[in-house]
Structures are given as structure tokens and as C-alpha cells.
C-alpha positions in Angstrom: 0.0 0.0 0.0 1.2 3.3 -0.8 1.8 6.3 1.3 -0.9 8.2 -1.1 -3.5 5.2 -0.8 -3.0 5.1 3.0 -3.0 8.9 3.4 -6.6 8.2 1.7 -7.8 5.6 3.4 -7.2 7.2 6.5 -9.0 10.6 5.1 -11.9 8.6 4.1 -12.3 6.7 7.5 -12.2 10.0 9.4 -14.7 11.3 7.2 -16.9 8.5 8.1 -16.5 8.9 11.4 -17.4 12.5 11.9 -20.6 11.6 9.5 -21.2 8.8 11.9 -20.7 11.2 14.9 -22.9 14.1 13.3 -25.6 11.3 12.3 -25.9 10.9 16.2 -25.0 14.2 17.5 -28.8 15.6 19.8 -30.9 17.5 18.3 -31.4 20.9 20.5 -34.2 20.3 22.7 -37.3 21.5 21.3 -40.9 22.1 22.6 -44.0 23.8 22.0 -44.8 27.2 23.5 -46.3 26.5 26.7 -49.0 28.4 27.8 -50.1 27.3 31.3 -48.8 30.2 32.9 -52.8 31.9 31.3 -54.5 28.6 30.8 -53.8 27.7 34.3 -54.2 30.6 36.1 -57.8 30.0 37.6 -59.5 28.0 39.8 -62.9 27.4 39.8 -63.7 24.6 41.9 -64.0 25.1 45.5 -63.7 21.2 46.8 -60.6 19.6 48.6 -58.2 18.9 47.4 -58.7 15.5 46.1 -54.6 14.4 46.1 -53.7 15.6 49.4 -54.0 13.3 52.5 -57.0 11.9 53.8 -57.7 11.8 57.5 -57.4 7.7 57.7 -54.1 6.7 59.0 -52.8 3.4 56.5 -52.3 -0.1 57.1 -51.0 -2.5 55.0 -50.7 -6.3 53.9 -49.7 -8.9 51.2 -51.8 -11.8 50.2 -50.4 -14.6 48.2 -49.4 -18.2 47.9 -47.2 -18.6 50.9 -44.7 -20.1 48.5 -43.5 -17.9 46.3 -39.6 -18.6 45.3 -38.7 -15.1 44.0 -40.6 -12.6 46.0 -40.0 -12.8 49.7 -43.3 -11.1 50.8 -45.4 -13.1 48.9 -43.4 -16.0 50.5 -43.0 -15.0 54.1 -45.5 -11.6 54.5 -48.8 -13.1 53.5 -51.4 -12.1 56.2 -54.7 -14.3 53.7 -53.0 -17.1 51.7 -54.7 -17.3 48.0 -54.7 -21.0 45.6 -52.8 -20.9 42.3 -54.8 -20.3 38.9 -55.1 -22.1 35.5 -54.1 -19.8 33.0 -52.9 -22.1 30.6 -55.9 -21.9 28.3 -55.1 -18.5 27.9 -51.3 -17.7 28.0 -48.6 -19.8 27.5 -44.7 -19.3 26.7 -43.4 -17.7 23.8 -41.6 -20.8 23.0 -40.6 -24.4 24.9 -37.1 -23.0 25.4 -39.0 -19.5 27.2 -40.8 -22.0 28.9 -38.2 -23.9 30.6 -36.4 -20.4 31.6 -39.6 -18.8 33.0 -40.3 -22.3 35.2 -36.6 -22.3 36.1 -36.6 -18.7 37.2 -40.5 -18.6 38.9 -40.4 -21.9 40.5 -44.1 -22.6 38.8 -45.5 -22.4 35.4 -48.8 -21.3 34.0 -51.0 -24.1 35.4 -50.7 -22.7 38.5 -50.2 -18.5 38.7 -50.4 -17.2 41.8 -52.5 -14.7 43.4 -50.1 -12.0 44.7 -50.8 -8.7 45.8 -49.6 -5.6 48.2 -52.4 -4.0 49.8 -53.0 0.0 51.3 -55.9 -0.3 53.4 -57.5 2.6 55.7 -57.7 2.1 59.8 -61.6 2.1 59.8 -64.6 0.0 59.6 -65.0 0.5 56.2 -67.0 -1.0 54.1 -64.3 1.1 51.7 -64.7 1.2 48.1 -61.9 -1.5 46.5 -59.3 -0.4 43.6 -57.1 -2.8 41.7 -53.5 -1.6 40.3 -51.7 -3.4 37.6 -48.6 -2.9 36.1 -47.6 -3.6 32.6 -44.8 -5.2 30.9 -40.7 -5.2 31.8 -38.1 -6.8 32.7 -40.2 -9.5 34.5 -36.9 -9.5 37.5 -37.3 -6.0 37.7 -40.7 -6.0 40.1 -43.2 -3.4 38.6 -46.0 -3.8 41.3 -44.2 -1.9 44.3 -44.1 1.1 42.1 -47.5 2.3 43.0 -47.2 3.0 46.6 -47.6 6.7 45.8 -50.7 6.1 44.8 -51.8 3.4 47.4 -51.0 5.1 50.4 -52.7 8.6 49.3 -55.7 6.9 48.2 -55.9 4.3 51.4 -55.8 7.5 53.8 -59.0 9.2 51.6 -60.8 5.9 52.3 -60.2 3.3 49.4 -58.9 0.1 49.9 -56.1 -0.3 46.8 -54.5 -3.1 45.9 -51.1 -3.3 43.3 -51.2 -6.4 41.8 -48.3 -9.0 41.2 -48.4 -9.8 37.6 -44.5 -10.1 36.8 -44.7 -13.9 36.2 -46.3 -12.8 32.5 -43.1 -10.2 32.0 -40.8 -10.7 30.0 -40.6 -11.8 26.5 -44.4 -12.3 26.2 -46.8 -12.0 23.7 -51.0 -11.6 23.0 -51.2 -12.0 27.1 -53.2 -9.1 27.8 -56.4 -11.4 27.6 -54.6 -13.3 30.6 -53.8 -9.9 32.3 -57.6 -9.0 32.4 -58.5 -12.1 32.9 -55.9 -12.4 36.9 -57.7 -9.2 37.8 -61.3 -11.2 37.8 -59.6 -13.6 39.8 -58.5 -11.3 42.1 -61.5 -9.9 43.0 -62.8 -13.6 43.8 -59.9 -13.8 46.0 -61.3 -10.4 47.2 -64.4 -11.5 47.4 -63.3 -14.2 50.0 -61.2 -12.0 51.7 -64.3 -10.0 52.9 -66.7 -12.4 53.4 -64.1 -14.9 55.3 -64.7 -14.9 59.5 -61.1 -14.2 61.2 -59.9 -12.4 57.9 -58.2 -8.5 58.5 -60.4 -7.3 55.7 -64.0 -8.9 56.7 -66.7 -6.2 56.2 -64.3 -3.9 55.4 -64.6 -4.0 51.7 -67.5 -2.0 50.0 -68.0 -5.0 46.4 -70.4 -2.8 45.0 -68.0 -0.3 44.1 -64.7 -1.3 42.3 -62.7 0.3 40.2 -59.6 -1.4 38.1 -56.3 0.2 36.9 -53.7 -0.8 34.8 -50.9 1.4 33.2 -49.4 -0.4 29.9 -49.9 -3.6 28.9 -51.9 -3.2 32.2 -53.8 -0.3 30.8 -55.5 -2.5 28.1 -55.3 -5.4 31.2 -58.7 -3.9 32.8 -60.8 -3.1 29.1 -60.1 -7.2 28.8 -61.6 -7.4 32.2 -64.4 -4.8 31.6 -65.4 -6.9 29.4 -64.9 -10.7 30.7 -66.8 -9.5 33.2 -70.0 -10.0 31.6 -69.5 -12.7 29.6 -70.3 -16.2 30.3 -67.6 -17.9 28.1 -63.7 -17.0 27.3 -63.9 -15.7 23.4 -61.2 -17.5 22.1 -61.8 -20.7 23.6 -65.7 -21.6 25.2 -64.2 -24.1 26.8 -63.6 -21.3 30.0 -67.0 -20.3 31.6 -66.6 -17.2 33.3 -68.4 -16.6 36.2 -67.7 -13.1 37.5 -70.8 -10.0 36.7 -68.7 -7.9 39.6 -69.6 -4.5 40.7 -66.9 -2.6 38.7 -68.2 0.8 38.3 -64.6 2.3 37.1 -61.9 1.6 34.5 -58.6 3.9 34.5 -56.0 3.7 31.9 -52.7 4.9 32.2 -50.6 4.9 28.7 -52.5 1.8 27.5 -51.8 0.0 24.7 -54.3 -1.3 22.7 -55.0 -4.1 20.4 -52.8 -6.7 21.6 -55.4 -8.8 22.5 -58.4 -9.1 19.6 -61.3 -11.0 20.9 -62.6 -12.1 17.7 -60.1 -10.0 15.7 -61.8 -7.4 17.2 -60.8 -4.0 19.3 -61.8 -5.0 22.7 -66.0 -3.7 23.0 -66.3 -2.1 26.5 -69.6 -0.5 27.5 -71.4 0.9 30.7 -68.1 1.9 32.6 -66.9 5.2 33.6 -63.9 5.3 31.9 -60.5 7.8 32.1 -57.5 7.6 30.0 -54.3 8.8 30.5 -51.4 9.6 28.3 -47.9 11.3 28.3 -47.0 12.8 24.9 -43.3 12.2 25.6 -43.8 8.5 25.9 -41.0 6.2 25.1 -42.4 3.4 25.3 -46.0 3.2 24.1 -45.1 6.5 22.0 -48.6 6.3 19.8 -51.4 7.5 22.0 -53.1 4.0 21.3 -55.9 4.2 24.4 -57.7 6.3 22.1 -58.9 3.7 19.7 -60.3 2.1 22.7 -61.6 5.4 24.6 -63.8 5.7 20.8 -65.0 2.1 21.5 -66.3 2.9 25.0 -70.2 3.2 24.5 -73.0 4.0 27.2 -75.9 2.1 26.6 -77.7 1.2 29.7 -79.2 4.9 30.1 -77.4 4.6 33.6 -74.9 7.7 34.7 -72.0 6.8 32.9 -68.9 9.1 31.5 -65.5 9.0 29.7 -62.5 11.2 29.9 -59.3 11.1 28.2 -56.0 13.6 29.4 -52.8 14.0 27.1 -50.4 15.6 29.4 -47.2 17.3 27.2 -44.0 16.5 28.6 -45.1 13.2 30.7 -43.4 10.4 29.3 -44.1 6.6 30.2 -42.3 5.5 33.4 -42.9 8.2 35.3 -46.6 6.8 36.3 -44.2 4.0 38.3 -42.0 4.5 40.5 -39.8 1.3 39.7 -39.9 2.6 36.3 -38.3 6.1 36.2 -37.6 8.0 33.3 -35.6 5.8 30.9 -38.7 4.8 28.8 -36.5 1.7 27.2 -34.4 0.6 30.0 -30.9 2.4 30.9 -30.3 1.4 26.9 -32.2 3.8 26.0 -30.6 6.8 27.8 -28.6 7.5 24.6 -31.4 7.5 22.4 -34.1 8.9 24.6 -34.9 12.5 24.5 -35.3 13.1 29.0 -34.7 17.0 28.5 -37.7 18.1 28.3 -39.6 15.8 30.4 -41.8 17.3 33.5 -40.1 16.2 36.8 -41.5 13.2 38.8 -43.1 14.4 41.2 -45.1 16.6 38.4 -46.0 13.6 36.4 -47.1 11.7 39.8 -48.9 14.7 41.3 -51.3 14.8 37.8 -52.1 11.0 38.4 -52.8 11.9 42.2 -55.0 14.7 41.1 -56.9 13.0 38.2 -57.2 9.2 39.8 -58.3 10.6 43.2 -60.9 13.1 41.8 -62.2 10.0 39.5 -62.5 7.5 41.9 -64.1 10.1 44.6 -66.5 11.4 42.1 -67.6 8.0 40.6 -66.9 5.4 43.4 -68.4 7.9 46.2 -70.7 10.5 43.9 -68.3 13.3 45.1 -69.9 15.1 42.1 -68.3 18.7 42.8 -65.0 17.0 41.1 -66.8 16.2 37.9 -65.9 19.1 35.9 -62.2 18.4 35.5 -63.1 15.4 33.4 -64.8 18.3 30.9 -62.3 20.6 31.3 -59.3 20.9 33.0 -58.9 24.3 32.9 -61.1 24.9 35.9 -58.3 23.0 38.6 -55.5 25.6 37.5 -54.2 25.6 40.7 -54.1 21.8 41.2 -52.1 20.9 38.1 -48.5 21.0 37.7 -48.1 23.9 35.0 -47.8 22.0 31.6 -50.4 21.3 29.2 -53.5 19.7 28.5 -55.8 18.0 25.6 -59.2 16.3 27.4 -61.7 14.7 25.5 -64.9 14.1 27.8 -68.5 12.4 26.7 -71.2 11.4 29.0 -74.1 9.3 28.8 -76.8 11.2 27.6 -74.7 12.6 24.4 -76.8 11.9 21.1 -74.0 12.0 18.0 -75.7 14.0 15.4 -72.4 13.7 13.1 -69.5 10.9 13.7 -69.0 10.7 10.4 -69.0 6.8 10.4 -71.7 5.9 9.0 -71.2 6.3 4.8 -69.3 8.1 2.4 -71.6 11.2 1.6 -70.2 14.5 3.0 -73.6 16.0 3.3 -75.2 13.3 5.6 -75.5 13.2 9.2 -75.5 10.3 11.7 -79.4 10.3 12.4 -82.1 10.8 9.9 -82.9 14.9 10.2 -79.4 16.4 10.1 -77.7 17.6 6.9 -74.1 19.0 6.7 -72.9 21.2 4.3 -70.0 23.9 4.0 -69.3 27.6 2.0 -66.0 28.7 0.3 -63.9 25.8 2.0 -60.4 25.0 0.4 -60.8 21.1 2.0 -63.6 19.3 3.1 -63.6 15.7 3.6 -64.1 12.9 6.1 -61.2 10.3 6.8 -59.6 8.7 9.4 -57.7 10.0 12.1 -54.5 9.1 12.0 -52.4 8.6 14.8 -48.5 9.8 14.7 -47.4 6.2 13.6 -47.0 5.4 10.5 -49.8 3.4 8.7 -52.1 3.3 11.9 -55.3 5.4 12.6 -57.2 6.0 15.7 -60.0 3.9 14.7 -63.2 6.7 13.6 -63.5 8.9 11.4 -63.2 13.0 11.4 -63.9 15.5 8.9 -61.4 18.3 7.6 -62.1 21.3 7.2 -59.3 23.9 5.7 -60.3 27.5 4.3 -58.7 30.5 3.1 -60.3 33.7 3.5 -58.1 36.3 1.7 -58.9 36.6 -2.2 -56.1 35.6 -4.6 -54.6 38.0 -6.9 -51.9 40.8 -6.4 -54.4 42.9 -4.0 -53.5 41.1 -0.7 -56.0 42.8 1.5 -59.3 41.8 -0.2 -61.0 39.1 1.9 -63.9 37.2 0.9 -66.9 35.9 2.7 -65.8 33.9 5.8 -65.8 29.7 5.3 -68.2 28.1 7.0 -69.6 24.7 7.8 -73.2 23.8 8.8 -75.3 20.9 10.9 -78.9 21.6 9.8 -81.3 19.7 12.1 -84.9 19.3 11.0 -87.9 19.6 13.1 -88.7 15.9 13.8 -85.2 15.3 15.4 -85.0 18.0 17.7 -88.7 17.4 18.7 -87.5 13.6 19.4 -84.3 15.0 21.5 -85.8 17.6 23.3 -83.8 19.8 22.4 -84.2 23.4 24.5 -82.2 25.6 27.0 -81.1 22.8 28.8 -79.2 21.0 26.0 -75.5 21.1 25.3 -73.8 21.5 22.5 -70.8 19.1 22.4 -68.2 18.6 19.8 -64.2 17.6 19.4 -62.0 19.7 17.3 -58.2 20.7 16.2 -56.5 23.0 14.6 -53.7 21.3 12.5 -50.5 22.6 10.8 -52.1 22.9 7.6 -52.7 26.5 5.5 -54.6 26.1 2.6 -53.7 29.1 0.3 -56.0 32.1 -0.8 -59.0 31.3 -2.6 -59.8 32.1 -6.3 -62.4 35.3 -6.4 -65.7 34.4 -7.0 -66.9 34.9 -11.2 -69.1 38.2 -12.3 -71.4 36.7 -14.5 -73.0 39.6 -14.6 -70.4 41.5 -17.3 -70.9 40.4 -20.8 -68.3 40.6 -23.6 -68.5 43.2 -25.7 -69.5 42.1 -29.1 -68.6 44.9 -31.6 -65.2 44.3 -30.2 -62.7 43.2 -32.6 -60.1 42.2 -29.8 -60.8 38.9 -28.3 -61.0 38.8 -24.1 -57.6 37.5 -22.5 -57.9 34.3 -21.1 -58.4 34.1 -17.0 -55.5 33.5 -15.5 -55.0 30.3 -13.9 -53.7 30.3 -10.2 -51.9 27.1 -9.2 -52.7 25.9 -6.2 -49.7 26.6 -3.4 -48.5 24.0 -1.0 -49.9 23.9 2.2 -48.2 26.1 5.4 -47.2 25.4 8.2 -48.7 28.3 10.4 -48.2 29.4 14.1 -50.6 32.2 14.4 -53.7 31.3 17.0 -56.7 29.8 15.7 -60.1 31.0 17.3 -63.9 30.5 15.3 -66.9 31.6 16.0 -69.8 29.0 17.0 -73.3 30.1 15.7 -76.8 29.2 16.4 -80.2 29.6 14.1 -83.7 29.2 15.0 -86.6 28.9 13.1 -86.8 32.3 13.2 -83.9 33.0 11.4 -82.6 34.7 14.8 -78.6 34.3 15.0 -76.1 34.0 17.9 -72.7 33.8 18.4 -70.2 32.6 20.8 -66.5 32.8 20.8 -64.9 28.8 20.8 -61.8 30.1 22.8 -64.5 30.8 25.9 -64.8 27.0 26.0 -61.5 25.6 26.0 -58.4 26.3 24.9 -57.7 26.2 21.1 -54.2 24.9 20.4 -52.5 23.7 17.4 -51.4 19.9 17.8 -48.4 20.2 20.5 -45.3 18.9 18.7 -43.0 16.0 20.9 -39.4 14.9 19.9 -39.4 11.3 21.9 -35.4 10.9 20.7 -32.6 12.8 21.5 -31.2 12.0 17.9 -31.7 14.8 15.4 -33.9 13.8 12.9 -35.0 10.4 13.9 -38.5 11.5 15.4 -39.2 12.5 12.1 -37.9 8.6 10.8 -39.4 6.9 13.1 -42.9 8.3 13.1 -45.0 10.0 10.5 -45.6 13.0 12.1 -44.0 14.9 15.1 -47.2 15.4 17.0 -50.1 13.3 17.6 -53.9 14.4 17.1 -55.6 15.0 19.7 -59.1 16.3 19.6 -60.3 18.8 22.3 -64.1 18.5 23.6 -65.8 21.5 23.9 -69.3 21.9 25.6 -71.4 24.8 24.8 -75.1 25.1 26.9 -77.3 26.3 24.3 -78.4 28.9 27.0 -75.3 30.4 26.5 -76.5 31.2 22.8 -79.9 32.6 24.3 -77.8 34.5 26.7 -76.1 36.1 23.8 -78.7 37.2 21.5 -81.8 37.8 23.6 -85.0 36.5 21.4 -83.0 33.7 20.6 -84.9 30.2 21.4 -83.1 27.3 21.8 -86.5 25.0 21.4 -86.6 25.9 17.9 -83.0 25.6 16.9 -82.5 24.6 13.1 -78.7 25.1 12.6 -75.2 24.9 13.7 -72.4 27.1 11.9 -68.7 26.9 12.7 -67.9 30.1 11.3 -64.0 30.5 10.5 -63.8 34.3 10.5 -61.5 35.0 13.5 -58.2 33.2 12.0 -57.9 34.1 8.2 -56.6 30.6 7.2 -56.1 27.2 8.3 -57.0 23.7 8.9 -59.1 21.9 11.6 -60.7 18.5 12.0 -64.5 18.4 13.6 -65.9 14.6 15.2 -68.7 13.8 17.2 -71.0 17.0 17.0 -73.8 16.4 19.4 -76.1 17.1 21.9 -76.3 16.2 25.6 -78.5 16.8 28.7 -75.1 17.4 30.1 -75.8 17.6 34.1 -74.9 21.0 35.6 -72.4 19.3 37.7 -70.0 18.9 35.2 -69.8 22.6 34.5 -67.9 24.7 36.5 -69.5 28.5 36.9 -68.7 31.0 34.0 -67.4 34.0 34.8 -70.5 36.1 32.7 -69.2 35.9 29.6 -70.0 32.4 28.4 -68.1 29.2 29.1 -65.2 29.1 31.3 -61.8 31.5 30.8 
């Protein structure tokens, strides 16, 4: 080799290097704008409280085998020994070589899982309402159940009994064993069920079995939908073999970044109905970076006319292990501290004080009928002082919502969901109904959405003509609002976005009014044709005007911002890398639609003569932002209680 060719060689393997180093060099941290400092800065609820400290002073205890090789307290601790379960019918090993390993390690294999768990109990008589914790998937030597003491011990001195269960024996390399998951929190509460009922046990009479709630983050967090649902049925789905015999009293379900659609019972989504329901979700997540426990939040569906709600949070900044405390912040394992992004992150004990907040208020207001906490789950605005200051997306529903427009059931824009309502739209640059997708690539959230983009200025050199606001219009005829009863007390609910989208300025409108000139010999120039510009991105704030009609013709406005914040979708870099968010996912920010609820009063309230009896249309009028892009889903009505919305401040809606 000569000196040239080695001189070169060398030249080209530095070069690779510093390409290699650049190619992995962090991207400067980068985050949306945040505005808590004015979305947070009221308070409108006047209640405790609900994460500080209860006046109960805490006990605790483990139930379990008695036997357990690997965890100590299951071994030597246990104050109510439990019997091992089947659960080989529904979960088995990965492979025979997994199955040696796992037997090896556990000391039992899936013929005979044990009933394990650590329990937070209040010094009282009780009967207390019971709560189930379950962790999701990791390193199965790495126990995930003591990481909810935070939560059991605040929760056991406000009066719940709470329970973190031991599922770490289906850790691991595991697969499609979330249907097991769900299925060990049923036989928990048998367990639970004996525990109270049992003469001589600590827990006799003290536990309230008509009013349970289950909670899982992870795979844990699809964990108790499975069991929602195995509760009331007779037979296991994927083999009838399995009677079921469960029909508890579950009134709750609480989802902490879930995923969804491991388990497909029937190659199904999971169908969970007559549950309250509240969904939690970091947009940070490293883990389960997709906000998945949407798809099932959609498939949540009240139809038992009793007192039911749902409410889903995206917190910005929160990532995935924060939730537990055995977890921490390194969403991937300490691996993944060279790829994760932990910069931005909001601290710990911020992540844990939401889930205090949220869980408690949940669990008081639908466990106890605490109703003065309900209107968080609308909208969080109204706890200000509560929250750590980051923000917020909620969607919220509640069972007496009617869906005028979901935009599910064909392919005709103009249609609505029920016979009566008719949608149509003036001078929009898009209009069309499509899935929404989530930030993944190739995966949607499971419903549909329509766009809607406009452009008010007027194309052509003159940049300060403007045309007509863009609108879009819900027409409902006579026969469906008489069959709703719909009046002053009705709601007006919807979910909505802005997105990053800018449609450009649209063409001016023809004159056919002006007629050639016929005794001219000149021949008129040909109309210039305007091609259509790329979308822009676009930072300026979005705000639209919500209008009502009555039969009358009589018209009133309200202002959306008045009901919740309006915010375009907040972007999350999940990896420290530059560039490889935008590799790894097909968009930097996930959708998120906010729910806003607007009494119809509020429209009488504004334009006095108004009459919400004889309401005919619905306009989302886009005149306050000159361009842009939003998506509109589930447009409705509700006889949305008055507990669930905080008092206004005179102006309409909360500010």
C-alpha cells in the first residue's frame, strides 16, 4: 500500500467517522410554546383537594401463595394465603425454550399463577370502596407492582382500599397476554371477594364489592378493558371451553398509557360499554409512543341509560415511566438513555402529582358520587391551581350525548349520523371525512373525522381583499330535535383541532354579470390560472366563532376560545437524535381532539329573542383566524348535568 492510498484511506475513514458522529449528535431540545402560565391561572372549583392526605391513618398487607420462590413477601409476609390459577388456556410461553427459563426462574409455570398482591388499606370500619393496580410489561426481574405506593397510600388515607397487583410472572418476552392480564384481575377480586366475606380475615366487612374500580398502566392499561369486558360474559372468546363466572360490581376503569390491540377477541378491538372510563397519556412516551388508548376510549359506548362518562387527558411533557416508581424516566431501560430524548420531560413528582390529582378526583366522584369534582373530566382548565403547570388536551363524553355527526356511517359528505341532520359547507379550500390518523406510521385512531381547511383572503396581487368567511353547517330538521328535546337545557358538544395545515387564498368568485363586448374586434384575454400553493405550516392562534339559528332566522354567536383552549397539535421529539423522530414516526405530533361543551343557553344569553327550542342550525364560522386547517368529530347534543360545568365568569363558558 502506498503512502498516497493510506493517506486516503485514512482521510476517508475520518470522514466516516465525523458523519457517523454528526448522524448521532442531539438535536437541541425543542418544545411547543407553553401556555399554562394563562390557561392555568384559575380555579374554579371550590372542593378539597382531592390528592392531598385523607384523615385515615394506613395499614398495610400482602396476600399470596405462601410459596412464592422469588418474591420474599409473597413468601413470608402473606397475612390471607390465596390457591394458584389455571391460565394455561389463555397464555402460555413464547416458546418451549421460554418455557423452561420462565419455570426455572418462577419456580411454577402457567398451570398454577399465583394470586399475589400488596395492599394500602384505611384504619376504619369501612365497608371502603376497593381499587385494583396493575402494572404492565418489563423486565419480569425487575418487580413493577411496588411502584404504586404513591398512589396506594394517598388513596388508602382518603378511604379506598387499593390493591397493586403482582403480575410479573407474564413479564418478559411475552406476547397476545393481555387477555390473561384482564383475565388475573377477575380472579383477584374472587380472591377479594373471600377475603371480605371470610370470619377471622383482616379485611372482613371492610370491603364495600359494589363499588370497584380497576387500573392498569401499559400492557396493564389494556389489562382492565379485557376485564371490563370478561366481566360479563359467560364464556372466554377465544376458547368456550372457560366459563366465566364473575358479573362484579366494577363501576370504574382507569388507563394509564395503554396499549391497545394486543389482544383481539374475535379479531376485534376490545368492546367495553357501561363503565366510567378515564385515559391517561404522556406525549413524551417512550415506550407506548402512539397514544393507542384512544382507539379504545372511541370504542367505550354507554348504553344502559345509567350515569356513565369517559374522559381522556394528554399531558405534554409526561413520558411513560414516570406513572411508576420502579420505572423512572428511561422509557427503554438504561439502553435507552442515549437515544431517549429526557430533557424536556416534566419532573416526577409533576407527572405523579397529575395522576394523584386525576385518579383521586375519579375514583371520589364515581366510586363515592363526590360530584363537585366532575368538571375536570370536561375541562381541566377549571383546577388551574391543582395541576403541575404543563399542558393539557381532554376529550370528555357522558351518557346522555346523542351524536348528530360521527361521520362513520357512509361516504356522503352532506349526511349526518341520524335521519334529520344535513351537513354542508361555504368557500372551503378542504372538506372531507377520513380517518384520524395517529403519529405512527400506517395506523389510525379507529373513527373517522372531517377536515375542514379554508382561506379567506382573495387571490390575486391585492392582498388585502377578503372574501366571505368559510363556514360549515349541521342543519337539524324539526322531527329530530322534537324527538331530543332539544331546548335551554341541551349542550352543545363537539371535538375539534387545529392542525398545521394553511390552505392558500382562494380564487375570487366569477361576475357573470359582465358580458363581452361584441362589436369588439379584440378577443378577451384568457383568466389566468392560479396554481394551487402548498400547504403552510402556520403558528398564528386559531379562534372561530360557533353560531346558532332558529326557526326564526334569529342568530347567535359565541367565541370557541370561551370553552376551552384552542391549540394547534403540540409537537413531541421522543429521541434525543436529530432527525430520527421525524424517521421513526409520520408525524412529530399526535392528534388530539379537544371537547368542547357549549349550553345552548349560552346562545340565548347572547342574542336575547333567541330560542333554543326551535334551533335549526349549527355554523362553525372561521372568521377569526384568516386561514387554516381543523378537523371536527362527534357533533352532538347532551343533557349534560350541571355538575359537570364549573360556573362561567359572565361571559360564556369558562376562561
Amino acid at each position: 500500500m502506498t503512502a498516497d492510498t493510506r493517506t486516503r484511506r485514512i482521510a476517508a475513514l475520518q470522514l466516516g467517522a465525523l458523519a457517523l458522529l454528526s448522524a448521532c449528535v442531539s438535536a437541541p431540545l425543542k418544545l411547543a410554546k407553553d401556555d399554562s402560565p394563562v390557561v392555568l391561572a384559575r380555579q374554579r372549583i371550590t372542593a378539597p383537594d382531592p390528592s392531598a392526605r385523607g384523615t385515615y391513618a394506613v395499614k398495610t398487607l400482602y396476600y399470596g401463595s405462601g410459596t412464592d420462590l422469588r418474591r420474599i413477601e409473597y413468601r413470608d409476609s402473606v397475612s390471607l394465603k390465596t390457591s394458584t390459577v389455571d391460565g394455561s388456556k389463555l397464555v402460555g410461553p413464547p416458546d418451549p425454550a421460554q418455557g423452561k427459563i420462565r419455570k426455572k426462574y418462577w419456580g411454577f409455570d402457567f398451570t398454577k399463577l399465583p394470586i399475589n398482591g400488596r395492599v394500602w388499606y384505611p384504619d376504619g370500619a369501612g365497608p371502603f370502596p376497593l381499587v385494583l393496580i396493575v402494572h404492565g410489561n418489563h423486565n419480569m426481574k425487575e418487580f413493577s407492582d411496588p411502584g404504586y405506593r404513591y398512589l396506594g397510600e394517598m388513596l388508602a388515607s382518603r378511604g379506598f382500599i387499593v390493591a397493586s397487583v403482582d403480575e410479573n410472572f407474564l413479564n418478559g418476552f411475552m406476547r397476545a397476554e393481555n387477555d390473561a392480564r384482564g383475565w388475573m384481575l377477575l380472579k383477584h377480586l374472587q380472591a377479594w371477594r373471600r377475603f371480605n366475606d371470610s370470619t377471622g380475615s383482616p379485611l372482613q366487612g371492610k370491603v364495600d364489592m359494589r363499588n370497584i374500580a380497576l387500573m392498569g398502566h401499559s400492557r396493564g392499561g389494556e389489562a382492565v378493558a379485557v376485564a371490563g369486558a370478561f366481566n360479563r360474559l359467560k364464556y372466554y372468546p377465544d376458547d368456550a371451553t372457560v366459563a366465566f363466572d364473575f358479573g362484579f360490581d366494577i363501576k370504574s376503569l382507569v388507563a394509564i398509557a395503554p396499549v391497545d390491540g394486543q389482544y383481539r377477541p374475535t379479531d376485534k378491538g376490545t368492546p367495553v360499554s357501561n363503565y366510567n372510563y378515564l385515559l391517561i397519556h404522556g406525549s413524551h412516551d417512550g415506550d407506548v409512543s402512539t397514544f393507542s388508548g384512544l382507539s379504545q376510549y372511541e370504542r367505550v359506548k354507554f348504553t344502559d341509560g345509567k350515569p356513565w362518562f369517559k374522559s381522556a387527558v394528554y399531558v405534554y411533557r409526561a413520558n411513560h415511566g414516570q406513572w411508576n416508581t420502579a420505572w423512572g424516566s428511561l422509557d427503554g431501560g438504561p439502553r435507552s438513555a442515549r437515544s431517549l430524548d429526557t430533557r424536556g420531560l416534566i419532573s416526577t413528582s409533576d407527572q405523579r402529582r397529575f395522576a394523584e390529582v386525576y385518579i383521586s378526583a375519579f375514583l371520589e366522584a364515581t366510586l363515592r358520587g363526590q360530584g363537585a369534582y366532575l368538571p375536570i373530566f370536561h375541562d381541566h382548565r377549571v383546577v388551574g391551581h391543582w395541576l403541575p403547570k404543563t399542558m393539557y388536551i381532554t376529550r370528555f363524553e357522558e351518557y346522555t350525548f346523542r351524536a348528530a355527526a360521527d361521520f362513520e356511517e357512509d361516504v356522503d359528505v352532506t349526511s349526518g349520523s341520524v335521519a334529520g341532520v344535513t351537513l354542508s359547507g361555504d368557500s372551503l379550500a378542504v372538506w372531507k371525512e377520513a380517518a384520524v390518523p395517529f403519529r405512527s406510521r400506517g395506523s389510525n385512531q379507529g373513527h373517522n373525522a372531517v377536515t375542514l381547511g379554508w382561506n379567506n383572503r382573495l387571490a390575486g396581487d391585492d392582498t388585502t381583499k377578503r372574501g366571505m368567511p368559510a363556514s360549515y353547517s349541521l342543519s337539524i330538521g324539526d322531527s329530530l330535535r322534537a324527538a331530543w328535546s332539544i331546548d335551554g337545557a341541551s349542550t352543545l358538544v363537539f371535538s375539534l383541532t387545529p392542525t398545521e395545515a394553511k390552505p392558500g387564498p382562494r380564487q375570487a368568485a366569477k361576475d357573470t354579470t359582465k358580458r363581452a363586448d361584441s362589436s369588439s374586434k379584440k378577443s378577451a384575454p384568457k383568466p389566468r390560472t392560479l396554481r394551487p400553493k402548498k400547504a403552510e405550516a402556520d403558528t398564528a392562534p386559531v379562534d372561530l366563532h360557533i353560531e346558532a339559528v332558529d326557526a326564526e332566522g334569529r342568530v347567535a354567536s359565541v367565541e370557541l376560545s370561551s370553552y376551552g383552549v384552542v391549540r394547534r397539535p403540540l409537537e413531541s421529539y421522543v429521541y434525543r437524535r436529530a432527525g430520527r423522530d421525524k424517521l421513526r414516526f409520520a408525524s412529530v405530533y399526535e392528534i388530539v381532539l379537544q371537547t368542547y361543551a357549549i349550553p345552548l343557553a349560552d346562545f340565548a344569553r347572547a342574542a336575547p329573542g333567541f330560542d333554543p327550542a326551535r334551533l335549526t342550525r349549527l355554523r362553525w364560522r372561521f372568521d377569526k383566524t384568516e386561514a387554516g386547517t381543523v378537523l371536527l368529530d362527534n357533533i352532538g347534543v347532551s343533557r349534560l348535568s350541571p355538575a359537570f360545568l364549573a360556573p362561567a365568569d359572565g361571559r360564556g363558558g369558562v376562561r
